[in-house]
C-alpha positions in Angstrom: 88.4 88.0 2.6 89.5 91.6 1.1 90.4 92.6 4.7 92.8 89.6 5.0 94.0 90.0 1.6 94.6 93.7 1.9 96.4 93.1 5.8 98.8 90.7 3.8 99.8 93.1 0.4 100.3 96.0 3.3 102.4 93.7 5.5 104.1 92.5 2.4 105.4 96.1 1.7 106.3 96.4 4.8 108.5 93.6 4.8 110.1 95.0 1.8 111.2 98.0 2.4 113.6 97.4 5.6 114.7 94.4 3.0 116.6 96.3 0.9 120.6 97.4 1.4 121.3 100.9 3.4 122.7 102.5 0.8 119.7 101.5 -1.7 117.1 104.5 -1.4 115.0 103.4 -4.4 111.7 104.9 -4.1 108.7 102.2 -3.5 106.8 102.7 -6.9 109.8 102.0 -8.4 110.9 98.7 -7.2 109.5 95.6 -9.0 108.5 93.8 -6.1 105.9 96.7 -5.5 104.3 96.1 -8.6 104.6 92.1 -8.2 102.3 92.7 -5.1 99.9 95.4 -7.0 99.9 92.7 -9.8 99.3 89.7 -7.3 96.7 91.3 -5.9 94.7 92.6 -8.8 95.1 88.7 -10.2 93.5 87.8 -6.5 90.4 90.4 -7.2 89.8 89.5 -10.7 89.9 85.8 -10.0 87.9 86.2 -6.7 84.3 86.7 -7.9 84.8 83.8 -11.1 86.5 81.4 -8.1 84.1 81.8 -5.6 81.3 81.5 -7.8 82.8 78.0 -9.2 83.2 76.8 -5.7 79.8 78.1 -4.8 78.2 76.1 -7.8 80.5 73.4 -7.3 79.2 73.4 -3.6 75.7 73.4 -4.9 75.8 71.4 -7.0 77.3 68.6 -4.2 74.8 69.8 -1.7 72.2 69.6 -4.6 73.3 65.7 -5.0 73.6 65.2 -1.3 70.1 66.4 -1.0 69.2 64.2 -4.0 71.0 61.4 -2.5 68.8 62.1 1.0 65.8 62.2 -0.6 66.1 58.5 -2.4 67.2 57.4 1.1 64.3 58.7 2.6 62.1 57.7 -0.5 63.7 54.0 0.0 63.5 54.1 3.7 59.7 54.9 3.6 59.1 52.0 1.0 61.3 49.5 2.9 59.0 50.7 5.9 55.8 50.2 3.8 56.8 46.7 2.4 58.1 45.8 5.8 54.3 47.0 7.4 52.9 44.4 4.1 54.6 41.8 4.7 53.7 41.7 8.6 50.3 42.0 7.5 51.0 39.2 5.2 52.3 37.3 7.6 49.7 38.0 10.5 47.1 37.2 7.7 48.6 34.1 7.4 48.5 33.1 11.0 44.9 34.0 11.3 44.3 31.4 8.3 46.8 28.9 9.6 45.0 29.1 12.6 41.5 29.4 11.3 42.5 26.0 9.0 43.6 24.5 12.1 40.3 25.1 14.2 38.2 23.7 11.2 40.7 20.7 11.1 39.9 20.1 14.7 36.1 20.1 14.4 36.5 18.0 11.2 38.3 15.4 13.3 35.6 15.7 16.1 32.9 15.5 13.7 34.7 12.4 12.1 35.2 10.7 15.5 31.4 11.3 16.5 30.2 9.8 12.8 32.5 6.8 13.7 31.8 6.3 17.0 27.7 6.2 15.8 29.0 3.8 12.8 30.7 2.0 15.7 27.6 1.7 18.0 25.1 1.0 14.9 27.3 -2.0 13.9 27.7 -3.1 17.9 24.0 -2.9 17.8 23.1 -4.4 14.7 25.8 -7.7 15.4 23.8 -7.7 19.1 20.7 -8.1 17.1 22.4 -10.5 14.5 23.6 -12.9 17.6 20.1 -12.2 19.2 18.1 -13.4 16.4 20.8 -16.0 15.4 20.5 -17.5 19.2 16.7 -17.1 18.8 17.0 -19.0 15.6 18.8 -21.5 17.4 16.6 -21.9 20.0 13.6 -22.6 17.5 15.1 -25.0 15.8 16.7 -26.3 18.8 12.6 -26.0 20.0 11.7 -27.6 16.6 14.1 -30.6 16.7 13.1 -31.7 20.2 9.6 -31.2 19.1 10.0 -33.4 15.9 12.2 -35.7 18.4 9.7 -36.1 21.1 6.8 -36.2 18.4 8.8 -39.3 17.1 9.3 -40.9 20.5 6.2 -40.6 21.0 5.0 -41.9 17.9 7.3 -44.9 18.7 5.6 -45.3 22.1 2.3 -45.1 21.2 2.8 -47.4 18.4 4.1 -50.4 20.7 1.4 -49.7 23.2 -1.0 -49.6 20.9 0.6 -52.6 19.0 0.6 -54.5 22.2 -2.7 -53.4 23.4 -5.2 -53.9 20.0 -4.5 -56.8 17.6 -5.5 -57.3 14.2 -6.2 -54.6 11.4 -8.2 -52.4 13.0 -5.7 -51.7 15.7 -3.5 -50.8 13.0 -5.7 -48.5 11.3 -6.3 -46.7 14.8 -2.4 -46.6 15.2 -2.1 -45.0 11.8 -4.6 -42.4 12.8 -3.5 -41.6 15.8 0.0 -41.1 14.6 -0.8 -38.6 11.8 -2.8 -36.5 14.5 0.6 -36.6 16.8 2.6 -34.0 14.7 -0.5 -32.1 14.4 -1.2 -31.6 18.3 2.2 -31.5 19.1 3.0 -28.6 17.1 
């Protein structure tokens, strides 16, 4: 930067010397625009090391935020990354117990289908048994009725052929006999 400050005070003086009239030979110390650029430039040198140093620390300081600023982007990135990673964990988690809930569903409904089909058969079986022993019970008294009816028919009948065949009171007393023994023998 002093080289490109020193090109432009000597090309400056250069400049200001072919400026002037013919018949003005004034010697270069003593023409105020000489001491303008001595004065210009001293301001430039005394100003340079405060100036830069400002703009230095002022860059600093900006790069110091910006690296601030990349570091809490790279903080947040990481976290986002981390809760992101948690939360598909969560959510895989979740699947495995949705489908875990869903498996023990299924064998609850197949356990619950063989209890009720057993239920089913028990009571199939124990109405078939019902009916069985209601149409057995029917049969015996069916059994029963014809028995009493024949018992009394035949009662009936051996009454009148015994009637018919022996007279008189001892024919009735064998007829009397005879029919309490019939339910007896017939049974």
């Amino acid at each position: 930067m002093f080289t490109r400050l020193f090109a432009a005070s000597i090309a400056l003086a250069a400049m200001s010397g072919p400026a002037t009239a013919a018949g003005d030979h004034v010697p270069f110390l003593e023409k105020p625009e000489t001491w303008i650029l001595v004065a210009f430039i001293i301001f430039i040198v005394a100003i340079y090391r405060p100036v830069t140093q400002m703009i230095g620390g002022k860059l600093d300081d900006r790069a110091g935020a910006i690296k601030t600023e990349l570091d809490e982007a790279q903080r947040l990135r990481e976290e986002a990354q981390h809760t992101l990673a948690e939360y598909q964990r969560k959510q895989r988690d979740a699947l495995a117990e949705a489908e875990g809930i869903i498996n023990e569903a299924r064998e609850e409904a197949k356990r619950i289908e063989a209890n009720v089909q057993e239920r089913t058969e028990a009571t199939l079986k124990r109405r078939e048994q019902q009916a069985i022993d209601m149409i057995a019970a029917a049969e015996e008294s069916a059994k029963r009725e014809i028995q009493a009816q024949a018992a009394d028919v035949a009662i009936a009948a051996t009454r009148q052929i015994l009637a018919e065949a022996v007279e008189g009171q001892k024919g009735d007393d064998i007829v009397d006999e005879a029919i309490r023994e019939v339910p007896g023998k017939l049974n």
